[in-house]
C-alpha positions in Angstrom: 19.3 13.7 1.6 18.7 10.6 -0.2 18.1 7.5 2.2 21.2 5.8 1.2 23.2 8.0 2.2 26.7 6.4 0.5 25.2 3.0 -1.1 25.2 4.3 -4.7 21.7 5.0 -6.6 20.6 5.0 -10.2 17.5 6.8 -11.6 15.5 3.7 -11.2 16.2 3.7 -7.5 15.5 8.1 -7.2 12.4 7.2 -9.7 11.1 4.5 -6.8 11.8 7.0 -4.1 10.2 10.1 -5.3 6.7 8.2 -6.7 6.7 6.3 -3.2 7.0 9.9 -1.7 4.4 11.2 -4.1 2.1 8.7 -2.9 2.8 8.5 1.0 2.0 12.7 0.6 -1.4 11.7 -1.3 -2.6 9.5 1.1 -1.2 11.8 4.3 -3.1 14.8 2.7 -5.7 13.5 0.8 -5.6 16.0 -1.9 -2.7 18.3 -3.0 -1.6 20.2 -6.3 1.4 19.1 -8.4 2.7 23.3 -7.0 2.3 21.5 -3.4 3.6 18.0 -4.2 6.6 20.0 -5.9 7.3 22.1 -2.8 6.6 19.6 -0.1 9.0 16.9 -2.0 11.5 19.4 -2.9 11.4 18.2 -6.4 10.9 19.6 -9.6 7.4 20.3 -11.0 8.6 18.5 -14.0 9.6 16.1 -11.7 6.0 15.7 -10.3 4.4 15.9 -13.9 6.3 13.1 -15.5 5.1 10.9 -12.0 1.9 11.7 -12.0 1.1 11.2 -15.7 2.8 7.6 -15.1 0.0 7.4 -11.9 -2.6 8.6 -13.7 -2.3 6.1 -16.4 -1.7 3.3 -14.1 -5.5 4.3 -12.4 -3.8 5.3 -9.0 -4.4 8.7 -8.9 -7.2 11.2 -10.5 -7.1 14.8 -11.1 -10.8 16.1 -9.6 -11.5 19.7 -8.6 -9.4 22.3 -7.5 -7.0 23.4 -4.3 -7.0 26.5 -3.1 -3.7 28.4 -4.6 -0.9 28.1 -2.3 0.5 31.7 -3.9 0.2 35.6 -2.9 -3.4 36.3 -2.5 -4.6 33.1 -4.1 -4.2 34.4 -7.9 -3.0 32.8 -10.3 -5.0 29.8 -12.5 -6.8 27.3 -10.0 -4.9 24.5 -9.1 -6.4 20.9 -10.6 -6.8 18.4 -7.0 -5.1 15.0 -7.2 -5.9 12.4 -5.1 -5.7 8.5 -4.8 -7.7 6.4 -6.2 -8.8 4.1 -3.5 -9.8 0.8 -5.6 -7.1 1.3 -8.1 -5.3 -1.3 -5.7 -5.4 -3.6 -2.7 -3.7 -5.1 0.7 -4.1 -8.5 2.0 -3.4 -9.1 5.4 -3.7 -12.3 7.2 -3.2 -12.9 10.9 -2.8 -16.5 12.4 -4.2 -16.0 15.9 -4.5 -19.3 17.9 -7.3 -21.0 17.1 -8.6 -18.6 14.5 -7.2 -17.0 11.1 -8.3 -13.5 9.8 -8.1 -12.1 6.3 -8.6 -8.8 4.8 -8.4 -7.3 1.9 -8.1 -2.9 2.1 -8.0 -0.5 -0.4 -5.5 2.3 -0.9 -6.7 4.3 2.1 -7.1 1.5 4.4 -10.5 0.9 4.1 -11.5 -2.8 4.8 -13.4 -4.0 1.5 -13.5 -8.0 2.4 -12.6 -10.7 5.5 -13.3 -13.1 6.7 -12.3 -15.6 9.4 -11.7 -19.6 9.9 -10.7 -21.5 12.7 -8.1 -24.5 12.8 -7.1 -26.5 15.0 -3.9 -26.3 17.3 -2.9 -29.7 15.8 -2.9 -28.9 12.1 0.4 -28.0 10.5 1.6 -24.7 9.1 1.5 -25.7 6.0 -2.2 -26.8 6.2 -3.5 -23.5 7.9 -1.5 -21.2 5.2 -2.8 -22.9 2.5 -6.0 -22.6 3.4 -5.3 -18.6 4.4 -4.7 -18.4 0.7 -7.3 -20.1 -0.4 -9.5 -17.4 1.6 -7.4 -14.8 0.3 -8.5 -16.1 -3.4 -11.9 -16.7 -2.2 -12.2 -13.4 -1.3 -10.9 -12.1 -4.8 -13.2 -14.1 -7.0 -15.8 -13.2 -4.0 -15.4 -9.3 -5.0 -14.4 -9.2 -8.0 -11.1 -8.0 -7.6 -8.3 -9.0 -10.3 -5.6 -10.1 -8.8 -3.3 -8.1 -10.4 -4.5 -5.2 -8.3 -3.2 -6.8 -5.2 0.1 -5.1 -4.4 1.2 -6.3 -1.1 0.4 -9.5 1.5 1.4 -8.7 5.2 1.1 -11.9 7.6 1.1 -12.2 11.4 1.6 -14.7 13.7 2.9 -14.4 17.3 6.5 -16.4 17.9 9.8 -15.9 17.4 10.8 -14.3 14.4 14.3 -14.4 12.8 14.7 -10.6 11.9 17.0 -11.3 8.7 14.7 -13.9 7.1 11.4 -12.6 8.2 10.8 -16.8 8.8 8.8 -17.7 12.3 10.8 -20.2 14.3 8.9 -21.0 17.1 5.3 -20.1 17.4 4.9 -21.8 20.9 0.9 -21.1 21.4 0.1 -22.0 17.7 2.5 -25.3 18.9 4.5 -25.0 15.8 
């Protein structure tokens, strides 16, 4: 059943769902057939064609060798491997620790490509220590050669008190903001 379950979708919406599906399978399995994607899903191989050619163009996933075939007695014509494609795109994650600030970048699969680390100091404001998080997060880019356009996603932590419907920390008592 789709997730919202009486909210109302549109094709964009099952679109979203099915690729994110797609690619939380590749990266669960490592490699898989469209057959297997298909049956796993419970989609239509059509379904897993028209995604996977739009992957494939984007550079997120690659078609390399074969799986073993899922049918009777494995006949049938070899099925083609997909697979991610680690570097087609990144993670930044930041974490504000007190004292000290950590950034990473990861690939696809998780893999840490770059960090780095900086201290501050316990008196510096928010603002300050997040602007220079980013400026490591650039540096870190340029350092790699990474275009920034690969970067889907920045995840930040920081201990405190978080207001769940904002995502906003209000009190970070051992950072002292």
């Amino acid at each position: 059943m789709w997730p919202h379950h009486g909210t109302g979708t549109n094709n964009s919406d099952l679109k979203s769902h099915n690729r994110s599906a797609v690619l939380v399978a590749l990266l669960k399995q490592g490699r898989a057939s469209r057959v297997q994607l298909a049956q796993q899903l419970r989609v239509s191989s059509s379904t897993i064609t028209n995604l996977i050619t739009e992957l494939s163009s984007l550079g997120i996933v690659s078609e390399e060798g074969n799986v073993q075939n899922a049918g009777p007695l494995g006949v049938g014509r070899p099925q083609r491997a997909l697979q991610l494609v680690p570097q087609a795109r990144y993670g930044v994650g930041i974490h504000i620790d007190v004292g000290v600030v950590y950034v990473g970048i990861c690939d696809l699969l998780g893999h840490l490509v770059a960090s780095e680390r900086f201290e501050h100091d316990l008196t510096q404001d928010w603002e300050d220590v997040l602007a220079r998080a980013a400026a490591s997060v650039q540096e870190l880019i340029d350092r790699h050669d990474l275009r920034r356009s690969s970067i889907v996603g920045v995840g930040i932590a920081a201990s405190g008190l978080v207001d769940s419907r904002s995502g906003m920390n209000l009190l970070a008592p051992n950072l002292g903001w």
